[in-house]
VMD Tcl script that builds the backbone (N, CA, C; Angstrom):
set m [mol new atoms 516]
animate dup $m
set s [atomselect $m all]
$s set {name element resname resid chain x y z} {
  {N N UNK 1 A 0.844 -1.167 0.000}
  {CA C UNK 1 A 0.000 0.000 0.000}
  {C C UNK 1 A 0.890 1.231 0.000}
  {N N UNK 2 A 0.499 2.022 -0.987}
  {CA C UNK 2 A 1.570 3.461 -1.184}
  {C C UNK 2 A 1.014 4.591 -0.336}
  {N N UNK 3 A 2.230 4.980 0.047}
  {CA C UNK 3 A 1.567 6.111 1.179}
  {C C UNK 3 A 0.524 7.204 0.820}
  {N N UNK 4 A 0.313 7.446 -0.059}
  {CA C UNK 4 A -0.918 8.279 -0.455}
  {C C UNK 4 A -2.441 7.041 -0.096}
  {N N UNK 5 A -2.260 6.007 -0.586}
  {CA C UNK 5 A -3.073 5.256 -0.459}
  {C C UNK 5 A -3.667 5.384 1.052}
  {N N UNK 6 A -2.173 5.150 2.212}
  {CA C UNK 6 A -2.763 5.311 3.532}
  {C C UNK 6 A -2.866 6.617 3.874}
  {N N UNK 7 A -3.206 7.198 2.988}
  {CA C UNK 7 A -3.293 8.716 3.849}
  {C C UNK 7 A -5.182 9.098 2.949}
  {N N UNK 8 A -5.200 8.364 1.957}
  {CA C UNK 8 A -6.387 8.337 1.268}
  {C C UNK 8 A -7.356 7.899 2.561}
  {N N UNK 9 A -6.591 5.918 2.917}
  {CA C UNK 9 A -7.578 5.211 3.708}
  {C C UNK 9 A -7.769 5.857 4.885}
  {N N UNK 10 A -6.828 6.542 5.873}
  {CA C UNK 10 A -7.235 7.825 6.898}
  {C C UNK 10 A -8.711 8.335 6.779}
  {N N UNK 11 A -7.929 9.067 5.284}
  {CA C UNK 11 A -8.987 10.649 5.615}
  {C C UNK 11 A -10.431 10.022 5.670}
  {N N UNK 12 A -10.468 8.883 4.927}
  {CA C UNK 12 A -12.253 8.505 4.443}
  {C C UNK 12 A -12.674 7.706 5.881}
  {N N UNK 13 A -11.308 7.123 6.338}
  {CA C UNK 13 A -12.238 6.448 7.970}
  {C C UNK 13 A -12.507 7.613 8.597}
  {N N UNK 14 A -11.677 8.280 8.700}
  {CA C UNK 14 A -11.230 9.421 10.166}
  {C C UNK 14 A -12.798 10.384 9.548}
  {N N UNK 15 A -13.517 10.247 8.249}
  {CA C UNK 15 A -14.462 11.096 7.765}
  {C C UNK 15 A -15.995 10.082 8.171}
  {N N UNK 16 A -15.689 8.993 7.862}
  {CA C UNK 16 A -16.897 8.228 8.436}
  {C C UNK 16 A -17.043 7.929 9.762}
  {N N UNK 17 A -16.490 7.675 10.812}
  {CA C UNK 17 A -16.297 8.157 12.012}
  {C C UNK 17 A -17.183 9.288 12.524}
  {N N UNK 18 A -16.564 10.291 11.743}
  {CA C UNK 18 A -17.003 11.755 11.967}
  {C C UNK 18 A -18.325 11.513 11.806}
  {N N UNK 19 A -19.070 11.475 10.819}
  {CA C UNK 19 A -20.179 11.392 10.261}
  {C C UNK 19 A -21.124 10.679 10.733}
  {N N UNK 20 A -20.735 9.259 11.330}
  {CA C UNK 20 A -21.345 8.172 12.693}
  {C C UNK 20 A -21.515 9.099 13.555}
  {N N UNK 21 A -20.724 9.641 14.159}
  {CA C UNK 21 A -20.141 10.192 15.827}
  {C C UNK 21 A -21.907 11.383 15.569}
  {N N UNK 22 A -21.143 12.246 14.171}
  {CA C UNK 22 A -22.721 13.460 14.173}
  {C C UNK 22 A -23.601 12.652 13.881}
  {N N UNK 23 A -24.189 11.726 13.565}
  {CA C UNK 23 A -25.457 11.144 13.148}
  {C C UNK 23 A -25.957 10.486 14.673}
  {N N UNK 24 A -24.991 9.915 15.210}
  {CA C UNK 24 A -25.063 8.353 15.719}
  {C C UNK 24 A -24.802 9.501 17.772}
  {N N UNK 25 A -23.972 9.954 17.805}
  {CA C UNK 25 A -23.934 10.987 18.814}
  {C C UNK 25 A -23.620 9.792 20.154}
  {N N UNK 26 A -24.589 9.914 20.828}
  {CA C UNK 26 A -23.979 9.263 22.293}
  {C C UNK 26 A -24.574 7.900 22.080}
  {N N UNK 27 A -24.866 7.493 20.828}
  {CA C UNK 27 A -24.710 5.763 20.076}
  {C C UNK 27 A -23.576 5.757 19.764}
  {N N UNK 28 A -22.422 5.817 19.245}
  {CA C UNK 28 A -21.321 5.403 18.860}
  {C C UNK 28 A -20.588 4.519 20.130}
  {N N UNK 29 A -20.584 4.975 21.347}
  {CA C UNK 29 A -19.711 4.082 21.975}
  {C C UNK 29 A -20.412 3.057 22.199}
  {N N UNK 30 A -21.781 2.854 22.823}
  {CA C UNK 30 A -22.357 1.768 23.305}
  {C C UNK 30 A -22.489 0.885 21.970}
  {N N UNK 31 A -22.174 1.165 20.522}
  {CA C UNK 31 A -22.584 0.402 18.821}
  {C C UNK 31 A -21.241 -0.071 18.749}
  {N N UNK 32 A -19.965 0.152 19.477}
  {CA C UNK 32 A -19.000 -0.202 19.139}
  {C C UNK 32 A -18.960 -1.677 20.115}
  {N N UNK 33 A -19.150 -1.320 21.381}
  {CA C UNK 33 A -19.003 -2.320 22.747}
  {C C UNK 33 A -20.343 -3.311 22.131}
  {N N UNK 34 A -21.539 -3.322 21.693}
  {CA C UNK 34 A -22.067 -3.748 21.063}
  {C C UNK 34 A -21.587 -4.883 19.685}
  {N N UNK 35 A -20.837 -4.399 18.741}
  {CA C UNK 35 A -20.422 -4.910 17.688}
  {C C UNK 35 A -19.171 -6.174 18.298}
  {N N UNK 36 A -18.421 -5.519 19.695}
  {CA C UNK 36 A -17.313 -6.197 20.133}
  {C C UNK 36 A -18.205 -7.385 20.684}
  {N N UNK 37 A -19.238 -7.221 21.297}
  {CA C UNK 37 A -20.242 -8.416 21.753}
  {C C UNK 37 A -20.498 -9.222 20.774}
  {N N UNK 38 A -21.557 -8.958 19.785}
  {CA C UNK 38 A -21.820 -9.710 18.746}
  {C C UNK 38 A -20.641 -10.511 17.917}
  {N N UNK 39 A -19.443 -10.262 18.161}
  {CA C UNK 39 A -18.220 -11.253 17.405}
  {C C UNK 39 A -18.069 -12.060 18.543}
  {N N UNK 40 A -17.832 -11.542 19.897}
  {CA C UNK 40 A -17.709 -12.530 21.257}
  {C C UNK 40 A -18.466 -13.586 21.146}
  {N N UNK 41 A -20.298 -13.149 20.840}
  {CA C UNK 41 A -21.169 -14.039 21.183}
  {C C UNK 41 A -20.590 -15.464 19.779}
  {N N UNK 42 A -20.623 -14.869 18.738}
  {CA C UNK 42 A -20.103 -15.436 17.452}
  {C C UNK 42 A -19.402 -16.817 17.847}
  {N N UNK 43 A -18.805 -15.788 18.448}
  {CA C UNK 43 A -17.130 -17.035 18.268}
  {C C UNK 43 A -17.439 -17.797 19.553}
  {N N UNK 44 A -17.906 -17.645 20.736}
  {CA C UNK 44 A -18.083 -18.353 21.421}
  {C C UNK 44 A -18.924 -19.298 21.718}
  {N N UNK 45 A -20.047 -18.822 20.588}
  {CA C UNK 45 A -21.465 -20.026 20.117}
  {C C UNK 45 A -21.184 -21.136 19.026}
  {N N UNK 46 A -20.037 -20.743 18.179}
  {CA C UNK 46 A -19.197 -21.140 17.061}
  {C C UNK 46 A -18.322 -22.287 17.929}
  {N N UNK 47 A -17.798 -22.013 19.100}
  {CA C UNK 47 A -17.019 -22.573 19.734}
  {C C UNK 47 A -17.388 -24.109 20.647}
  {N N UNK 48 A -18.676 -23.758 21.489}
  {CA C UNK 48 A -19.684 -23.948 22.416}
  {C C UNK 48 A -19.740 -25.458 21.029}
  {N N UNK 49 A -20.482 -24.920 20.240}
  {CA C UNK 49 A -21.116 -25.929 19.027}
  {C C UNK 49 A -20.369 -27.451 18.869}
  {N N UNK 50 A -18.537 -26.510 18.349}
  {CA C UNK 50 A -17.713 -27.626 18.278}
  {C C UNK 50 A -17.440 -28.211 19.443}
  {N N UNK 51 A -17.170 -27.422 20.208}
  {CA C UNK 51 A -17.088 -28.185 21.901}
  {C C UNK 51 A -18.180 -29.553 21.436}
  {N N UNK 52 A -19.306 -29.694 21.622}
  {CA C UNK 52 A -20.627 -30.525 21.735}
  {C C UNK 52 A -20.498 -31.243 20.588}
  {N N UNK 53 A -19.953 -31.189 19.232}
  {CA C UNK 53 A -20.004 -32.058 18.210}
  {C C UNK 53 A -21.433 -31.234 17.030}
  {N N UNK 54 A -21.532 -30.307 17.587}
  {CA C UNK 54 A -22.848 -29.856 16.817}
  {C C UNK 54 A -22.694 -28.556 15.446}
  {N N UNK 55 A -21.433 -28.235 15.506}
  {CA C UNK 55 A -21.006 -28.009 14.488}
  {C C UNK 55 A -22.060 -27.448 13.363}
  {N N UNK 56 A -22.579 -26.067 12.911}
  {CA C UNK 56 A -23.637 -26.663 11.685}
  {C C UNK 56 A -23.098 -25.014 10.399}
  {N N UNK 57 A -23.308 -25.396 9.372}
  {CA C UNK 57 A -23.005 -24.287 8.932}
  {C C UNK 57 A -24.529 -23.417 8.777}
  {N N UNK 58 A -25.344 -24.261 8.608}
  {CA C UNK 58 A -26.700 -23.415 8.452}
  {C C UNK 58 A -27.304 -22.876 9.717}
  {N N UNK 59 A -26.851 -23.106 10.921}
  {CA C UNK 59 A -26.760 -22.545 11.928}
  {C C UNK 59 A -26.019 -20.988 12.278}
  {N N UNK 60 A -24.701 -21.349 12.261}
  {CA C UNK 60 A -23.880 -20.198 11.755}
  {C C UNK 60 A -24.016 -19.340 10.910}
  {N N UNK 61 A -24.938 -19.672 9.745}
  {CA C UNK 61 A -25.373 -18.614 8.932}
  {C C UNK 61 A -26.300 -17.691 9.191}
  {N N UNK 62 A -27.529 -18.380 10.041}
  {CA C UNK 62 A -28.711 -18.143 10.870}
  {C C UNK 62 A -28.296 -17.024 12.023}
  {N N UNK 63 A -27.190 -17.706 12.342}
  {CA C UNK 63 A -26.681 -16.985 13.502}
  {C C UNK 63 A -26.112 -14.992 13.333}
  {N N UNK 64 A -25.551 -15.569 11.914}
  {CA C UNK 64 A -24.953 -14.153 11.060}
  {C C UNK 64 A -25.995 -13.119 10.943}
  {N N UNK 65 A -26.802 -14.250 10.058}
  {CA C UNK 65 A -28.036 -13.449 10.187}
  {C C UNK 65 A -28.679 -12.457 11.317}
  {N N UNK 66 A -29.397 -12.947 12.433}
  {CA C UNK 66 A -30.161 -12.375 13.378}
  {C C UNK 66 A -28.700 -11.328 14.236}
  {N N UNK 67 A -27.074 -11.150 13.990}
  {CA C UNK 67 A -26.758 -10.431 14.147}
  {C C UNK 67 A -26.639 -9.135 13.722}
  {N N UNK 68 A -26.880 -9.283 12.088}
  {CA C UNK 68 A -26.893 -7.983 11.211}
  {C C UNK 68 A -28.133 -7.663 11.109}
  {N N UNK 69 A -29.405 -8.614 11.384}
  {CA C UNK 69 A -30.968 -8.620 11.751}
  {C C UNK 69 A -30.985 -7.139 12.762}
  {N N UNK 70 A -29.869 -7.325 13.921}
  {CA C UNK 70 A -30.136 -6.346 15.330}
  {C C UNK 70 A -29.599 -4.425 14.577}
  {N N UNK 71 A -28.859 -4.546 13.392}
  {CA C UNK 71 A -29.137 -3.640 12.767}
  {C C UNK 71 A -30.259 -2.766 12.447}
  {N N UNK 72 A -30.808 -3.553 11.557}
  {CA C UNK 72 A -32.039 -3.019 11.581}
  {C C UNK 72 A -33.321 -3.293 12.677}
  {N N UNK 73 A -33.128 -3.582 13.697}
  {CA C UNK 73 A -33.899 -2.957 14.712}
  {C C UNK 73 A -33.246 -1.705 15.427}
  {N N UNK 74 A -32.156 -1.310 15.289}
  {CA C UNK 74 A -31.389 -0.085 15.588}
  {C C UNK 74 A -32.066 1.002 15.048}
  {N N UNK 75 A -32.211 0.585 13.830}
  {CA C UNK 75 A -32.301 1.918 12.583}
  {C C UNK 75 A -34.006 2.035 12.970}
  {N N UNK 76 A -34.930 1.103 13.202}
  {CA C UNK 76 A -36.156 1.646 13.643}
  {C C UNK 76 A -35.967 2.130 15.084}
  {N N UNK 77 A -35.515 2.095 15.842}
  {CA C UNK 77 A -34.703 2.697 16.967}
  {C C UNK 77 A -34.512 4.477 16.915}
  {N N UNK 78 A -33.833 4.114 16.137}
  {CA C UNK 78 A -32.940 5.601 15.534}
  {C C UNK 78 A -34.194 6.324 14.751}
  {N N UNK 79 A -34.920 5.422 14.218}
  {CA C UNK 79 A -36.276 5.998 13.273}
  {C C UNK 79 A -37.030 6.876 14.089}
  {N N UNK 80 A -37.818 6.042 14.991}
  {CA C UNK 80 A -38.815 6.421 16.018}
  {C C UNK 80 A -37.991 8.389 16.669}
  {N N UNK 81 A -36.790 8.160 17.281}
  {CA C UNK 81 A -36.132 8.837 17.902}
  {C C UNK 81 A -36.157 10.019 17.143}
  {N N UNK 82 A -35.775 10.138 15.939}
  {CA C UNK 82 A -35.995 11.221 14.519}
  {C C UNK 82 A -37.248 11.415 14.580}
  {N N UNK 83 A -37.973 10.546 14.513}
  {CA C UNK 83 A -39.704 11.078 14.228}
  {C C UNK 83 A -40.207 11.870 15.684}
  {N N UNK 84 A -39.883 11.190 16.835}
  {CA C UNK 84 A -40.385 12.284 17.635}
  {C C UNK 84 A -39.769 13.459 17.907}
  {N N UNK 85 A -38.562 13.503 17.841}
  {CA C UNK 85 A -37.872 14.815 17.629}
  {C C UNK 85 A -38.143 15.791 16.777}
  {N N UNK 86 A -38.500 15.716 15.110}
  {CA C UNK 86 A -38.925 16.385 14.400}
  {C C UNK 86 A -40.417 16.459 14.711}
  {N N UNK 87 A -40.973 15.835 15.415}
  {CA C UNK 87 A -42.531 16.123 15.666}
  {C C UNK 87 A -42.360 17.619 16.803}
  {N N UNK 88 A -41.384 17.013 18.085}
  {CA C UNK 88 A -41.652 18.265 18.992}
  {C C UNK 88 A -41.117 19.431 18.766}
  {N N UNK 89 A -40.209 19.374 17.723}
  {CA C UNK 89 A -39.751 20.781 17.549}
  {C C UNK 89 A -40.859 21.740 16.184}
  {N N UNK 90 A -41.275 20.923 15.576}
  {CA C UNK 90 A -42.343 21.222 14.905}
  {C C UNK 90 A -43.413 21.963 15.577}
  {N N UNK 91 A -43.406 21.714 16.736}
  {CA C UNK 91 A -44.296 22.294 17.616}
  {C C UNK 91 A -44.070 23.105 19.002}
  {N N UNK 92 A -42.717 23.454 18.429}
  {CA C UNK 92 A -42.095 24.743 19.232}
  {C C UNK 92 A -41.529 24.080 20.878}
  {N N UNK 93 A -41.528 22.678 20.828}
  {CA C UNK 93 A -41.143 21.936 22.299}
  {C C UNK 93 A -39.891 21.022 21.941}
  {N N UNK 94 A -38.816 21.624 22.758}
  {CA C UNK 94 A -37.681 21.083 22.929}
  {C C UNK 94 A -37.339 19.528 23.671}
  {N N UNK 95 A -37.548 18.942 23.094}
  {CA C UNK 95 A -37.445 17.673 23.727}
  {C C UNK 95 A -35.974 17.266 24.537}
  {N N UNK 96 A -35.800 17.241 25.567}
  {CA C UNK 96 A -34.773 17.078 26.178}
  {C C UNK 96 A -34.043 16.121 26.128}
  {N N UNK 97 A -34.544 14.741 25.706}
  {CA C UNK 97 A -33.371 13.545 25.742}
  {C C UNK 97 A -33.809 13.001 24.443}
  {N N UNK 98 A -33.091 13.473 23.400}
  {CA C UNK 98 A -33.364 12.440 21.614}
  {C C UNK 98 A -32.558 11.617 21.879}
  {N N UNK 99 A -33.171 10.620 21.546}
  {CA C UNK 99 A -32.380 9.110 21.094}
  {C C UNK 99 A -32.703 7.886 22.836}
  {N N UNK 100 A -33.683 8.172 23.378}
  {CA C UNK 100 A -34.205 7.818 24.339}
  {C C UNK 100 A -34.547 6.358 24.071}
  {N N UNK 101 A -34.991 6.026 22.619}
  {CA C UNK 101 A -35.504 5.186 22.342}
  {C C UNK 101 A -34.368 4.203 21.795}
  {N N UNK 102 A -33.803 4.491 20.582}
  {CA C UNK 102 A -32.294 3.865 20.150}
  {C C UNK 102 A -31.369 3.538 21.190}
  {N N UNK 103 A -31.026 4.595 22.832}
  {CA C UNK 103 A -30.234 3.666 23.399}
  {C C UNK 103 A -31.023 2.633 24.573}
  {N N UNK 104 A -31.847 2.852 24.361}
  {CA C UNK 104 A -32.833 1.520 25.330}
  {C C UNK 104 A -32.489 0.250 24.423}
  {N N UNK 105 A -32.934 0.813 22.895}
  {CA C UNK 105 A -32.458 -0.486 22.390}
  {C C UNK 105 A -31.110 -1.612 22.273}
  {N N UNK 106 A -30.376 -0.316 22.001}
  {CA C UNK 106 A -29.136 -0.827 21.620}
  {C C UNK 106 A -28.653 -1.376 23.364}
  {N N UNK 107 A -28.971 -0.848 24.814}
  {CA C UNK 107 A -28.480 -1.531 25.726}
  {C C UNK 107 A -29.394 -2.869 26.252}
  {N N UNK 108 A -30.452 -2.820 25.815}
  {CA C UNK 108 A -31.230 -4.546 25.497}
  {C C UNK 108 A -30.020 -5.137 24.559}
  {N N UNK 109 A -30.249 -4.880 23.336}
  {CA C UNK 109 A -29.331 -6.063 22.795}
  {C C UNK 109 A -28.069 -6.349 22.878}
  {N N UNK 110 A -26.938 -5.191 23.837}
  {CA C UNK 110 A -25.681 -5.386 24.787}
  {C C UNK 110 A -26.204 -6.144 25.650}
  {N N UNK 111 A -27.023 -6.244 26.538}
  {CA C UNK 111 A -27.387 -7.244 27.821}
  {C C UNK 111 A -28.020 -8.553 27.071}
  {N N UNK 112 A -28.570 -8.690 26.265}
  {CA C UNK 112 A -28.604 -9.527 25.820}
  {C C UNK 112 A -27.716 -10.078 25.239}
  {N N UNK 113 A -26.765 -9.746 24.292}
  {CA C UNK 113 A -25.517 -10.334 24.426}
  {C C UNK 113 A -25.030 -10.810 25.412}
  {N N UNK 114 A -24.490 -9.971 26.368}
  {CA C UNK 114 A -23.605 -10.842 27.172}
  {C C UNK 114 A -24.167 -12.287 27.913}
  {N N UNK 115 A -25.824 -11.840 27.978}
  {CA C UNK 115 A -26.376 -13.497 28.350}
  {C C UNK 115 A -25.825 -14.303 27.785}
  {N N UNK 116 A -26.243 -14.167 26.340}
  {CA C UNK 116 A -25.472 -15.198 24.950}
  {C C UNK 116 A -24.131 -15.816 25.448}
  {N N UNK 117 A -23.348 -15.044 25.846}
  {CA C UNK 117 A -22.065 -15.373 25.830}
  {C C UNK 117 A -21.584 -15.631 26.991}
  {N N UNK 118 A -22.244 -15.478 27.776}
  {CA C UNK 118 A -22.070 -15.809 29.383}
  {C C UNK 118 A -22.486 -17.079 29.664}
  {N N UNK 119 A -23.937 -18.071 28.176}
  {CA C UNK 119 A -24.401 -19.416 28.715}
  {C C UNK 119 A -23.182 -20.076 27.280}
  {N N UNK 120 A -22.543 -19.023 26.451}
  {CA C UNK 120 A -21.648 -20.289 25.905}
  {C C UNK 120 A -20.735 -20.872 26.366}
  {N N UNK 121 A -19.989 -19.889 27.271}
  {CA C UNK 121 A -18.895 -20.060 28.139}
  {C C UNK 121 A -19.267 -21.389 29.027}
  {N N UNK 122 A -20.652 -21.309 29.885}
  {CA C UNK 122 A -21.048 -22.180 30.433}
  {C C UNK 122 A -21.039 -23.396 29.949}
  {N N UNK 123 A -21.880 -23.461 28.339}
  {CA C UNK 123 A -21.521 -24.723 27.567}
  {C C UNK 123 A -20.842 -25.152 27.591}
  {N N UNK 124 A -19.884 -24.182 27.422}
  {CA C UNK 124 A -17.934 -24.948 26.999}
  {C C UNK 124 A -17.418 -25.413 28.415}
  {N N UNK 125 A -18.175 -25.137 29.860}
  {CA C UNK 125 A -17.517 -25.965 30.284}
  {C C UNK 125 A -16.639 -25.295 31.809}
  {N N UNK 126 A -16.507 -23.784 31.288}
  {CA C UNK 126 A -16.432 -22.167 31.660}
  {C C UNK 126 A -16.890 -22.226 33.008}
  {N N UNK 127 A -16.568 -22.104 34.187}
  {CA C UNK 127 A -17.691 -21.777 35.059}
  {C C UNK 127 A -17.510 -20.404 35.596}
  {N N UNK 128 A -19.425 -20.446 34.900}
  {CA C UNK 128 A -19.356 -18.895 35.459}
  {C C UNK 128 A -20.114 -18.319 36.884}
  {N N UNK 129 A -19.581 -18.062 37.550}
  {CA C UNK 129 A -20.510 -17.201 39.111}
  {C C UNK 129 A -21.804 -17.327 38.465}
  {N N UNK 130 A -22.586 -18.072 39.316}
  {CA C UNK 130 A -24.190 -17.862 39.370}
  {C C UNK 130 A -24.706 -16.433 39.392}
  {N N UNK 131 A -24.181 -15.113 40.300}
  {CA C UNK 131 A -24.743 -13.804 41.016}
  {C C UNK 131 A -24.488 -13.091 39.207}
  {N N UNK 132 A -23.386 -13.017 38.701}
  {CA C UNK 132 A -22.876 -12.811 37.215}
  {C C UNK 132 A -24.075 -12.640 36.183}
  {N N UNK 133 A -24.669 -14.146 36.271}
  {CA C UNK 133 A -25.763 -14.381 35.224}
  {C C UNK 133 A -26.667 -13.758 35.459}
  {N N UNK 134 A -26.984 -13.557 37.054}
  {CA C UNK 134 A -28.223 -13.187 37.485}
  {C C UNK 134 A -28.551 -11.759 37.419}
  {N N UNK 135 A -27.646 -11.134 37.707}
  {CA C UNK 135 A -27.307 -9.797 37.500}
  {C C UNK 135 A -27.120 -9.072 35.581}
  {N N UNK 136 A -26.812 -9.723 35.199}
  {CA C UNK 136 A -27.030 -9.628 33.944}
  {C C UNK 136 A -28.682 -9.838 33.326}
  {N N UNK 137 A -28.945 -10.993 33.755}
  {CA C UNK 137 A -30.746 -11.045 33.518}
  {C C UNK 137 A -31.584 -9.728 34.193}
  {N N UNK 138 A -30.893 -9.261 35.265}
  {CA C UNK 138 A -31.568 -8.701 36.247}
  {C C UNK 138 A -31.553 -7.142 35.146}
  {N N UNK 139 A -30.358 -7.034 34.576}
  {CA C UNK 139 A -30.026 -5.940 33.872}
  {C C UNK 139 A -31.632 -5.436 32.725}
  {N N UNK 140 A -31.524 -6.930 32.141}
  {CA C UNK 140 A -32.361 -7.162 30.812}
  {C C UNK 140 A -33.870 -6.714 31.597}
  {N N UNK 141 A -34.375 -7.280 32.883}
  {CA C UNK 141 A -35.970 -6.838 33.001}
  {C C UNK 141 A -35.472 -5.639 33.470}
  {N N UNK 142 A -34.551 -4.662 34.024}
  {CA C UNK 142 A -34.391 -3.447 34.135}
  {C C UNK 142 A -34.688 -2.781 32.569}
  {N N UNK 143 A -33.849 -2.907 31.642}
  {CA C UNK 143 A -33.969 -2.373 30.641}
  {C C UNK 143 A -35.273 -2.629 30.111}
  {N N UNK 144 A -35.812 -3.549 30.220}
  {CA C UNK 144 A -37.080 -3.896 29.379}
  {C C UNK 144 A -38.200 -2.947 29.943}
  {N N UNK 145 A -38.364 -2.721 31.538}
  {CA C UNK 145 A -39.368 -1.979 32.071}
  {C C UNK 145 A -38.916 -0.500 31.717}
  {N N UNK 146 A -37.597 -0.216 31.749}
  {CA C UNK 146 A -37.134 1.682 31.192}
  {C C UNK 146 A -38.057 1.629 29.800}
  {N N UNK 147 A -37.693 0.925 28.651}
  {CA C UNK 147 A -38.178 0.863 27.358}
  {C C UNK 147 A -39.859 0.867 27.584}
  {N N UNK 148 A -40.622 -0.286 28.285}
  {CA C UNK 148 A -41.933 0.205 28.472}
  {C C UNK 148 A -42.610 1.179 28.949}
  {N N UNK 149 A -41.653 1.990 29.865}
  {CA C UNK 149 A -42.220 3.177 30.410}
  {C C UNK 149 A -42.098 4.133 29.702}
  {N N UNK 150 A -41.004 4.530 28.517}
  {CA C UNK 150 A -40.502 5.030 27.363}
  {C C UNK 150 A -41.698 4.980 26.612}
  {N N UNK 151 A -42.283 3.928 26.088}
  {CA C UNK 151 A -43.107 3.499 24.994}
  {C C UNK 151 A -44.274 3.865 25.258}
  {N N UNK 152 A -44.509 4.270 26.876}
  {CA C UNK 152 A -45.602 4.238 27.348}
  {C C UNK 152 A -45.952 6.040 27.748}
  {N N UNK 153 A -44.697 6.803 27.573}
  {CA C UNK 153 A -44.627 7.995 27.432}
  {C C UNK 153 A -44.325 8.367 29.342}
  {N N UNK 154 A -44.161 7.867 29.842}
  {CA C UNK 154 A -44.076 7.834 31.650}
  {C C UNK 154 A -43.118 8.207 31.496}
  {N N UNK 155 A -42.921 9.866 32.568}
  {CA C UNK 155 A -41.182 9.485 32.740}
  {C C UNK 155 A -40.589 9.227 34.121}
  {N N UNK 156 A -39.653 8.473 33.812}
  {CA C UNK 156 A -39.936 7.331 34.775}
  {C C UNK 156 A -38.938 8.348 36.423}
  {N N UNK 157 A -38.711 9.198 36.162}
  {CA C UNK 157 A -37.973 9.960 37.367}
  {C C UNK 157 A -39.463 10.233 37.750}
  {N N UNK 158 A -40.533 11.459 37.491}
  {CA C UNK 158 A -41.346 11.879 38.128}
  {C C UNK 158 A -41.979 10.443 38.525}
  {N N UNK 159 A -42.061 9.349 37.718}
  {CA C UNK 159 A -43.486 7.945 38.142}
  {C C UNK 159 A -42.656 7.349 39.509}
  {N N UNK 160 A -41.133 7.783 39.704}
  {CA C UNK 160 A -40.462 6.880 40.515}
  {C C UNK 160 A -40.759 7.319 41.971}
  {N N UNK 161 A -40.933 9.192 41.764}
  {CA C UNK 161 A -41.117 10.037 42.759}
  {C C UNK 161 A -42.647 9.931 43.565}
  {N N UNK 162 A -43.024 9.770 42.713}
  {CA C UNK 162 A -44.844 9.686 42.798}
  {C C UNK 162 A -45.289 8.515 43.377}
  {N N UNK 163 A -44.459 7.201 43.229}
  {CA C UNK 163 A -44.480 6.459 44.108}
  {C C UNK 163 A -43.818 6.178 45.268}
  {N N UNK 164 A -43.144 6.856 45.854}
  {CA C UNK 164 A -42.247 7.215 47.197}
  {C C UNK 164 A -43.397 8.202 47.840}
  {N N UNK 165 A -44.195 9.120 46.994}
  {CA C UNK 165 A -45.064 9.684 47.780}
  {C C UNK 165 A -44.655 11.215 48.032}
  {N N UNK 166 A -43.337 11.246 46.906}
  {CA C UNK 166 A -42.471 12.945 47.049}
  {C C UNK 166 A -43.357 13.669 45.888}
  {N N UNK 167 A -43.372 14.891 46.044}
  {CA C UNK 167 A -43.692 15.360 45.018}
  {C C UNK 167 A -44.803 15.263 44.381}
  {N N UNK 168 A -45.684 14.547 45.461}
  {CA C UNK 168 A -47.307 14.182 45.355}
  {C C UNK 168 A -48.487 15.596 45.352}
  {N N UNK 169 A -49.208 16.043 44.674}
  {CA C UNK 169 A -49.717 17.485 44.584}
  {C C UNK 169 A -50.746 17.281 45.913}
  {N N UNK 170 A -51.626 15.858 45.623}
  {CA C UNK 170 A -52.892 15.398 46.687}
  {C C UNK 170 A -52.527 15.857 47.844}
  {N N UNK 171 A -51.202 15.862 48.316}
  {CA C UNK 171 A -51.033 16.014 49.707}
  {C C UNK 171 A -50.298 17.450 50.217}
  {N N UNK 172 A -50.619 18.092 49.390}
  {CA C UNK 172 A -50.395 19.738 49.401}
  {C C UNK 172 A -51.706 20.458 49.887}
}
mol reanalyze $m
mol bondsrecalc $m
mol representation Tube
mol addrep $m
């Protein structure tokens, strides 16, 4: 490779980067630790398989699949997040947290990963701390109830307050 070449291949990463980072904003780090999961889970379900004799390529393909699948549940992620943003500013209201919806998602399918890869390890044989797994599951119905309260338009600081009984108007 001639040095113009690597100074070509630079500028166009060091430019798509850029262009992620403005599009993608406080998604880029959790899409990276994400992507590092999805090869973990890969190789260690890939691994797990041969460990057991189960070996399959149409498995592995399947498997490829429903990883580049979690793509596009991102991008409706990222969709939703654009659509209500351009809705509230349309209507003169600053919405305070865009992308509310995209990183609920994207940290479901990080916690869900590491399940993945936390029961291949196990397969293979791995032993992993029981409190580990549990805490990781524990992660996933955390995230799952943030996302329903999200979906459900609740926000979940005032619903958290309101049930402690702070910040209750009735009792004014």
């Amino acid at each position: 490779m001639s040095n113009s070449s690597r100074i070509a291949f630079r500028l166009i990463s060091g430019a798509v980067v850029f262009g992620l980072t403005s599009v993608l904003g406080k998604l880029v780090i959790p899409l990276i630790f994400l992507g590092v999961l999805m090869l973990t889970d890969y190789a260690t379900g890939l691994s797990s398989a041969w460990m057991r004799g189960e070996l399959s390529s149409k498995i592995s393909i399947i498997g490829i699949i429903k990883k580049v699948s979690y793509l596009a549940v991102i991008a409706v992620g990222v969709g939703c997040d654009y659509v209500i943003r351009a809705g509230m500013s349309a209507i003169g209201y600053d919405f305070s947290f865009a992308g509310a919806i995209s990183v609920i998602i994207v940290i479901w399918l990080i916690v869900n990963e590491m399940i993945s890869v936390l029961e291949n390890l196990s397969e293979m044989g791995i032993p992993i701390p029981t409190f580990l797994l549990s805490f990781v599951k524990r992660l996933k119905i955390t995230t799952e109830k943030a996302g329903n309260k999200t979906a459900n338009g609740e926000n979940t600081e005032e619903s958290d307050k309101n049930k402690d009984g702070e910040n209750n108007d009735e009792s004014k």
